[in-house]
Every structure is written in structure tokens, then in C-alpha cells.
C-alpha positions in Angstrom: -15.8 17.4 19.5 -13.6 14.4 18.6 -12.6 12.2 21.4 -9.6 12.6 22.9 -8.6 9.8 25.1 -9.3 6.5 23.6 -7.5 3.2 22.4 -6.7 2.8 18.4 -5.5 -0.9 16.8 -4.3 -1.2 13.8 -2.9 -4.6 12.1 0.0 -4.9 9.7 0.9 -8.0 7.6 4.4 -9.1 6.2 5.6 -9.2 2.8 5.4 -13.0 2.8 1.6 -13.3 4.1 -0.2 -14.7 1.7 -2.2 -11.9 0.3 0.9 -10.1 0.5 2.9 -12.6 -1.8 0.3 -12.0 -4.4 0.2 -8.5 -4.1 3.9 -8.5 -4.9 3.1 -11.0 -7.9 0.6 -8.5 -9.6 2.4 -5.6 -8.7 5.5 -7.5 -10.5 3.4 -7.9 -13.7 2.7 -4.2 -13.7 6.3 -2.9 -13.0 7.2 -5.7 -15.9 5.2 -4.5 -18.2 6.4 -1.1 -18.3 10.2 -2.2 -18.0 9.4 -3.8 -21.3 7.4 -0.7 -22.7 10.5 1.1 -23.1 12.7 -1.3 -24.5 10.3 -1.7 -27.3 9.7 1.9 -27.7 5.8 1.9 -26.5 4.3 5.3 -25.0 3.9 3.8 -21.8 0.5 5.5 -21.1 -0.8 3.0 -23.1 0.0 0.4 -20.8 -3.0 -1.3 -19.4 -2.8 -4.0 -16.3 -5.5 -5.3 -14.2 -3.5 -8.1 -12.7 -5.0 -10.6 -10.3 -2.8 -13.2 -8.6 -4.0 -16.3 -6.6 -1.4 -18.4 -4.5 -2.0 -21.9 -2.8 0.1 -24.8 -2.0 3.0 -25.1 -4.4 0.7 -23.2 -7.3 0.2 -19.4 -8.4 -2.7 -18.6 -11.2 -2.2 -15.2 -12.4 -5.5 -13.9 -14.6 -6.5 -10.6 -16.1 -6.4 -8.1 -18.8 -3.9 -6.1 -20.3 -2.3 -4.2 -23.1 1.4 -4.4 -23.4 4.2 -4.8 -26.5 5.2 -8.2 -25.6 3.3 -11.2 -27.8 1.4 -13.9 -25.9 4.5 -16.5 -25.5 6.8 -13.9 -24.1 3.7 -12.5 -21.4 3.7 -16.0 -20.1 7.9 -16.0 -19.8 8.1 -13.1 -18.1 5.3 -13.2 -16.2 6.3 -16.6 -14.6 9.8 -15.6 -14.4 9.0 -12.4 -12.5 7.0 -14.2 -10.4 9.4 -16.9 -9.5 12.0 -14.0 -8.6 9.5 -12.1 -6.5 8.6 -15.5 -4.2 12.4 -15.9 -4.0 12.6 -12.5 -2.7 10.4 -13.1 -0.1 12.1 -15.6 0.9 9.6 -19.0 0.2 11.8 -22.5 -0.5 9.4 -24.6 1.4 8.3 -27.8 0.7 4.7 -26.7 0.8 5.6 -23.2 -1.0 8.5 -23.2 -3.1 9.9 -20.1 -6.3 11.7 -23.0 -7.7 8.8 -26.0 -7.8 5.8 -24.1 -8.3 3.3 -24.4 -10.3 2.6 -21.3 -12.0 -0.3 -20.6 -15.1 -0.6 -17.0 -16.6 -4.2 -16.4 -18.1 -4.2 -12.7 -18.8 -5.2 -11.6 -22.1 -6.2 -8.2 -23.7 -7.9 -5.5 -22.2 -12.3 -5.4 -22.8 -12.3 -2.9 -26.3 -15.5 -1.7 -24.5 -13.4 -0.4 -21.5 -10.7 0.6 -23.6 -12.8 3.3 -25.2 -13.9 5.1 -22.4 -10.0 5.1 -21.1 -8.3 6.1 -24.1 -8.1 9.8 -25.2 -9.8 10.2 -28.8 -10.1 13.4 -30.6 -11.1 16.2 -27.8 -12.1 13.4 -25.5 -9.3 13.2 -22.7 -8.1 10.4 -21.2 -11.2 8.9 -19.1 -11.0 7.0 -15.9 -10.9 3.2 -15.8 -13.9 2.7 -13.7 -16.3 4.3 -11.3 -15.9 4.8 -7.7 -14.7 6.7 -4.0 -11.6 7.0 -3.2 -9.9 8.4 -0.1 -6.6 10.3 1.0 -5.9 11.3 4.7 -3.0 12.6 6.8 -2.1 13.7 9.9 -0.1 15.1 12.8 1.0 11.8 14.6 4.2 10.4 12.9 6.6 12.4 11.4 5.2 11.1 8.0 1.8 12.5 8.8 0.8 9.2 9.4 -1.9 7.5 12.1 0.9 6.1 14.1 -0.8 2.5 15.2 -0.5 1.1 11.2 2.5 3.4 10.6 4.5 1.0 13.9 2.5 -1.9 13.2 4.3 -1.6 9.8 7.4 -0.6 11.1 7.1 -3.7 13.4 7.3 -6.3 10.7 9.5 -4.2 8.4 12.5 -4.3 10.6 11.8 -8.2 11.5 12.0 -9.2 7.7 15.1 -6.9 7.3 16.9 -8.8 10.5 15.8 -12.1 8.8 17.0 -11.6 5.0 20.2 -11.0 7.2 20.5 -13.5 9.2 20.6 -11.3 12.3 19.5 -11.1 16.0 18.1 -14.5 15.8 15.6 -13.7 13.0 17.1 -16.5 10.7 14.9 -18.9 13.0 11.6 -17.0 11.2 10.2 -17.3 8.6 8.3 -14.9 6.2 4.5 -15.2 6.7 4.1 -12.9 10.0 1.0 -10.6 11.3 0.9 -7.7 13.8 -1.1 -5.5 16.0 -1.2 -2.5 18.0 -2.8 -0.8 20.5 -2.1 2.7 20.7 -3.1 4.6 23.9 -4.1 8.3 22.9 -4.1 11.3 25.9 -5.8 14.7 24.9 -5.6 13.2 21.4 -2.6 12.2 21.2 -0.4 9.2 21.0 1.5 8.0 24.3 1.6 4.3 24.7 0.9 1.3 23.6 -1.1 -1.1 25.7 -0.7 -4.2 23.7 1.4 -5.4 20.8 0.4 -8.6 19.1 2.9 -10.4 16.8 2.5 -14.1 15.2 5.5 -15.2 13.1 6.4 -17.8 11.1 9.5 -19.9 12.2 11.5 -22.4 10.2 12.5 -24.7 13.7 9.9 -26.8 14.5 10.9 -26.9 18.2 11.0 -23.2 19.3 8.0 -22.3 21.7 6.2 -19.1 22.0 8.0 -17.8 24.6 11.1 -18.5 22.2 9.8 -16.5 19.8 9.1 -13.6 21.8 12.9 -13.5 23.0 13.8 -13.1 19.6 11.6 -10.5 18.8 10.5 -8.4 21.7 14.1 -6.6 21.8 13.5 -5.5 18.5 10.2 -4.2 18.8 11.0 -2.4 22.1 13.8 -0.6 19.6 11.2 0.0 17.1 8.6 1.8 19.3 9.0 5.3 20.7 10.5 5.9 23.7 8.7 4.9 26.6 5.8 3.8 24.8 5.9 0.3 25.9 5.7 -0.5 29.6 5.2 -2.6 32.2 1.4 -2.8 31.8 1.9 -3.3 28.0 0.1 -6.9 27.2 2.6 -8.9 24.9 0.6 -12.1 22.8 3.6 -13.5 20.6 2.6 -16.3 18.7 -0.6 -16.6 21.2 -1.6 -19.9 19.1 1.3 -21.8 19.9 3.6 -23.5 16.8 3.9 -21.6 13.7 5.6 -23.3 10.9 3.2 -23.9 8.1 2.7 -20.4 7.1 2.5 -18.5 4.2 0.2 -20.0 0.8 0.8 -23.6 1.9 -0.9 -22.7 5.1 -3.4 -20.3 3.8 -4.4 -19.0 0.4 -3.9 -15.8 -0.5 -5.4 -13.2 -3.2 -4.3 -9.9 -4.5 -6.6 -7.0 -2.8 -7.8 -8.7 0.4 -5.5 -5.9 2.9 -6.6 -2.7 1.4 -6.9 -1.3 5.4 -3.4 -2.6 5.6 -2.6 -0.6 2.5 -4.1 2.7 3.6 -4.5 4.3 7.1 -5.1 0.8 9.3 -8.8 1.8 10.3 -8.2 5.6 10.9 -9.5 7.0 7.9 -12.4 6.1 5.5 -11.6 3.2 2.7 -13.1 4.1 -0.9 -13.1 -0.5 -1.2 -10.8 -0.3 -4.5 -7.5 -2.3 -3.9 -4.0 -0.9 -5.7 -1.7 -3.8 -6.4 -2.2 -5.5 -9.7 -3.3 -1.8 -11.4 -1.6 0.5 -14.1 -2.6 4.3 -13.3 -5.6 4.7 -15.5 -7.3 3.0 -12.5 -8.5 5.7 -10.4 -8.9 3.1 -7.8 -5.2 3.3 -7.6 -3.7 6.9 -8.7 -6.9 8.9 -7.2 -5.9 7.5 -4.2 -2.7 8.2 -4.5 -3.6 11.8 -5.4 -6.0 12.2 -3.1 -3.1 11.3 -0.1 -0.7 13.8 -1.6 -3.7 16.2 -1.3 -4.0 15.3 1.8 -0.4 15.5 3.5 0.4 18.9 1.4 -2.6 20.4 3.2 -1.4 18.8 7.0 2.3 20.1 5.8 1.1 23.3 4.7 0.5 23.8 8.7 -3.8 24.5 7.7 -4.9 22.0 9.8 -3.4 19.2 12.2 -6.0 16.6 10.2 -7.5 16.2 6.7 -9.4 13.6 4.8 -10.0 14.3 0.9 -12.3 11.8 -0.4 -12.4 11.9 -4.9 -15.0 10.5 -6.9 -14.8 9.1 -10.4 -17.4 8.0 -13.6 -15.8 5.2 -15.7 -14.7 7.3 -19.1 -15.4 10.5 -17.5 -12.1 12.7 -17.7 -13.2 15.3 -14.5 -13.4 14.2 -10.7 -17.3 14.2 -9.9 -16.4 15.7 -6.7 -14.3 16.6 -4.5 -15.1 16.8 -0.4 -12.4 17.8 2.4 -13.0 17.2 6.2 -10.4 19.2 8.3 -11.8 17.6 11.5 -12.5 20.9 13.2 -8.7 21.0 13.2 -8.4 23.9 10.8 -7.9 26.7 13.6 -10.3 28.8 11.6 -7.3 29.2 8.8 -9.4 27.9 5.9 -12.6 26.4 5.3 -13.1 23.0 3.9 -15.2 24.8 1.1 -12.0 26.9 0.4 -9.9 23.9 -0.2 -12.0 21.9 -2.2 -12.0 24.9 -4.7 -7.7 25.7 -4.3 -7.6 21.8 -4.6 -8.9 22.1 -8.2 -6.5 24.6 -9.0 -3.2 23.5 -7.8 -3.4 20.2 -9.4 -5.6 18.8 -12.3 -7.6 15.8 -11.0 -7.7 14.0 -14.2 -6.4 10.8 -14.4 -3.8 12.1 -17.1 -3.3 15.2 -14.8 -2.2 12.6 -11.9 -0.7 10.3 -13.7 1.3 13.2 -15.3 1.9 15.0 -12.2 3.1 12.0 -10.0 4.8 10.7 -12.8 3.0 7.2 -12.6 3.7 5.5 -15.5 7.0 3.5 -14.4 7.9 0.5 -13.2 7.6 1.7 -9.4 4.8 -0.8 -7.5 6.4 -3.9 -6.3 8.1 -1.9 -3.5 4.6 -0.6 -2.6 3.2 -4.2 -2.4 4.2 -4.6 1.6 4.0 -2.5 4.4 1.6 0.5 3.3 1.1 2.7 0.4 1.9 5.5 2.4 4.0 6.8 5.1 7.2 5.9 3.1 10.0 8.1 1.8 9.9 8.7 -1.5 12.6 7.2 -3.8 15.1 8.8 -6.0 13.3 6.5 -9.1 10.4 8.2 -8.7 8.5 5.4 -6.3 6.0 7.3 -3.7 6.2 10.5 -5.6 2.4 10.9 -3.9 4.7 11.1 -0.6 6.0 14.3 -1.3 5.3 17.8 0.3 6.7 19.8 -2.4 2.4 20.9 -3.4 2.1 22.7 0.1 3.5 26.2 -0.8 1.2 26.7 -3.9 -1.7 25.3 -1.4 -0.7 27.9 0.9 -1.4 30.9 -1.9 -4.1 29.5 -3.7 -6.2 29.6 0.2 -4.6 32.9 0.4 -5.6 34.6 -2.8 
């Protein structure tokens, strides 16, 4: 039986730490090159990214390997000017970090022909996936988004602080965008009541405000963002516990795309396949198996047959079918279904290919930059089709296909 009273952390990072700002950058490039598919009239499933983005003081190097209908002087255009505007966004004019004064070099070039071949569909050979590996979806009972709720408030944490500071509001203006937090989540009979701590380190632009300046702005906020009652007065507060804050972001550290991948997912609560999303067009099973394998995952929770589930997908590079397919209900099935039940409905309600997903979630559009900061999932899905793998609409056919 599954513990039931226990402490959970889970960290969040902002949209302007470092890894985060390069995350942005590659999901950029892939949102880019789709935009630029359909001017120009290109099927875009045959739009290939693998995007990799460093960032350090005052210079960005983006490398990797693509296919897309723009020539090699027009790739390095628009690559550097999308990456100028997402930096901007962010919010980085900096002397140390700057979307105006950085350097910037773009070194991707065309996708391997030896990968291509296993990917593309030829003859009665469907489309294959674009590399080996695990991947993981999960969901639960915790958050109204069927989320593990110490990453889901650890996101919400620094989501509402960067909203505040693009704005100008509640004294926000005074941070900056590189900014880090943690949360300990009490759980009672295995469920969420408390937190017991709540770390936050920001970034500020005035040189003179202290850590117990920085707390006034923000603990107010965060109180606001919590549940009710969930902080109290034994909740440990460490706001900027090092003291002065002000380099931040890649002047302070260097960032790469791919190094929060437990950020991205489930903070810790649920298995990690290793493959990173940002950067990747959906032929990358690293990216859209995951993707399919959460939307498995939260139609099964929202289809009321258990209060947990983990689906975990595997994948041969070139190799059209899922290898497997596993489900763990966490002995929270109420004897509804079995987990051998599901993994056989799971096949038939939706085609595990990468075309199937790609074609069911309707992946190929410019939809990832949003993505890039504060999760992959947990977020409401948008009217342009971003975090279609969000929605609940698979849980009735689950329902019958158990049933039958």
C-alpha cells in the first residue's frame, strides 16, 4: 500500500532561467518553421527540427538539424530574429544579457538522410519514429488539472510573479526574470493539505533591496496563489536565502535547451522516460509520445477508472507501432478495470503511431514556445490548438472500450 502521510517537493523555474531562455529559443525555431511551412505551401509533416540552443553572456549558439522551405540565408534571418524577439519577451536588456546586443550564430543544417529514412513514410512503410526510447504520461486526482499539485503551485508560483512583473504591478517591476521555486507539500491520508515550506530566489533589478525586501514583495502574492489555508504559521519561508540577486539569468549562469525535463513533466511524482521536448517537431516520439501518453493518462483519471495512472510508451527508431504499452493504476482502480484491460482499450481508442498522434493531437503547428515555461502539462488548452494533449474529450470512448 502506497504511503499516505508524507512530504512531496517539487521545483519550478521561470521563463527567464537560463535553461528556460533556451528552451523558448528552440521552441521558437520549431514554431518558425512551421509558420513559414504554410506560406510557402509545404505539407508541414515534413517539417523536421531538432533544435538545440546554448545561451551565455551576451551570446546564443543555436545548432542542429532540420528540414524546412526556407534557403540557408533566410534560416539564419529568421532564426536570429525569432530569437531576438523571444529574449525581449522575456524580458532580458541587461548589460550582461541583452535581445538587442547579443551575439547570436545559427549552425543548423539539414536533417542526417540516414535518419530521414527511417522517419519518412515510403511505399507501405508508415511514418516511423525519430528515435528510440521510454516515454511517460501520468495524472491524477490532486489539482483540478489532474495534476501532482507541488510542481503544478510551484509553477503557478512563478507564473503569476512574471505576469505581476511584465506589468509593472505589486512591486514586481523591482524583479527581474531569472527566478527559481520550491515546494513542500504536506500529504494527510494521501492527500494534499499544506505546505510546510515554500522556497523562492528571484532576480531583482535594484541592487539595494535585501532578502527580507524581496519577500515583502512576493509573499502576498504567493499566499494568494496557494490554496486556502495551506500556508501557515509553521510554514518555513527561504526567499532569496543567498542574499543579493542581480546577476541572474545567462550572464550569471549558462543555460542549455533540455536540462528541466522534471520541471517539464510531473516535478518528481511520476517516472521521466530522459528525452527533453523543446527544440523537437512531432516525429520525435521523445516529444509527441509523451504528449500522448499524458492525454492517455488524464482521459483514464477523467474517465472516473482510477484516482491515479502512469502509462509509460516505448518506441524503435523507424519502427511505425509502439513496442509496448504498460499502465500502473496504483491500486487505485477500485476493481473497475484492470491495467491489462487498458493497455488493450488504449490501442483501440487511439492509434499510437507517431502519424496517429501527431494526427490525432493535431501537432504539426506552430504551438511550442508557450509550452517552453512552466510545464508541459497541467495547462488549459488553447483555442489555436496549443495543449490539445490537455484535453478530456478521449474519456467517454475509454469508458466503452473497458466496457465492451
Amino acid at each position: 500500500m502506497a504511503r499516505q502521510n508524507y512530504l512531496f517537493t517539487s521545483e519550478s523555474v521561470s521563463e527567464g532561467h537560463p535553461d528556460k531562455v533556451c528552451d523558448r529559443i528552440s521552441d521558437e525555431v520549431v514554431d518558425l518553421f512551421f509558420k513559414e511551412a504554410s506560406k510557402a505551401g509545404m505539407d508541414a509533416a515534413q517539417v523536421r527540427v531538432a533544435c538545440e540552443t546554448l545561451a551565455t553572456t551576451n551570446r546564443v549558439v543555436i545548432a542542429g538539424e532540420v528540414r524546412t522551405s526556407l534557403d540557408e540565408k533566410q534560416i539564419k534571418s529568421k532564426v536570429k530574429s525569432a530569437a531576438r524577439k523571444a529574449i525581449k519577451s522575456i524580458g532580458y536588456e541587461q548589460d550582461g544579457f541583452h535581445w538587442k546586443k547579443a551575439k547570436i550564430d545559427v549552425l543548423l543544417h539539414p536533417q542526417s538522410v540516414d535518419i530521414a529514412q527511417g522517419v519518412d513514410a515510403a511505399g507501405n512503410k508508415d511514418e516511423g519514429a525519430g528515435d528510440q526510447g521510454i516515454m511517460f504520461g501520468y495524472a491524477c486526482r490532486e489539482t483540478p488539472e489532474l495534476m501532482p499539485a507541488p510542481i503544478y503551485y510551484a509553477h503557478k508560483i512563478l507564473e503569476v510573479l512574471t505576469d505581476y512583473r511584465k506589468k509593472g504591478e505589486r512591486g514586481c517591476e523591482k524583479l527581474g526574470p531569472d527566478a527559481k521555486s520550491q515546494v513542500t507539500v504536506k500529504y494527510e491520508d494521501g492527500k494534499p493539505v499544506g505546505v510546510t515550506q515554500i522556497v523562492l530566489s528571484t532576480q531583482h533589478v535594484d541592487p539595494s533591496l535585501t532578502s527580507a525586501d524581496v519577500r515583502k514583495i512576493v509573499e502576498p502574492i504567493i499566499r494568494e496563489t496557494l490554496p486556502e489555508g495551506w500556508v501557515t504559521k509553521d510554514t518555513v519561508w527561504h526567499v532569496n536565502p543567498t542574499g543579493k540577486f542581480v546577476i541572474g539569468g545567462p550572464d550569471g549562469d549558462a543555460g542549455l535547451t533540455g536540462r528541466k525535463i522534471i520541471v517539464d513533466t510531473y516535478g518528481g511524482a511520476a517516472p521521466h522516460g530522459g528525452g527533453a521536448f523543446s527544440g523537437k517537431d512531432p516525429t520525435k516520439v521523445d516529444r509527441s509520445a509523451a504528449y500522448a501518453a499524458r492525454y492517455l493518462a488524464k482521459n483514464v483519471v477523467a474517465a472516473k477508472l482510477a484516482d491515479r495512472c502512469t502509462i509509460q510508451l516505448s518506441y524503435a527508431i523507424g519502427v511505425s507501432e509502439p513496442l509496448s504499452i504498460y499502465v500502473d493504476l496504483h491500486g487505485t482502480g477500485n476493481g473497475k478495470v484492470t491495467e491489462e484491460k487498458l493497455e488493450k482499450a488504449l490501442r483501440e481508442v487511439m492509434k499510437l503511431t507517431p502519424r496517429g498522434i501527431r494526427e490525432h493531437l493535431q501537432l504539426n503547428k506552430p504551438i511550442y514556445a508557450r509550452s517552453a515555461a512552466y510545464g508541459h502539462f497541467g495547462r488549459k488548452p488553447g483555442r489555436d490548438g496549443s495543449f490539445s494533449w490537455e484535453k478530456t474529450d478521449l474519456a467517454p470512448a475509454i469508458k466503452a472500450a473497458v466496457a465492451a
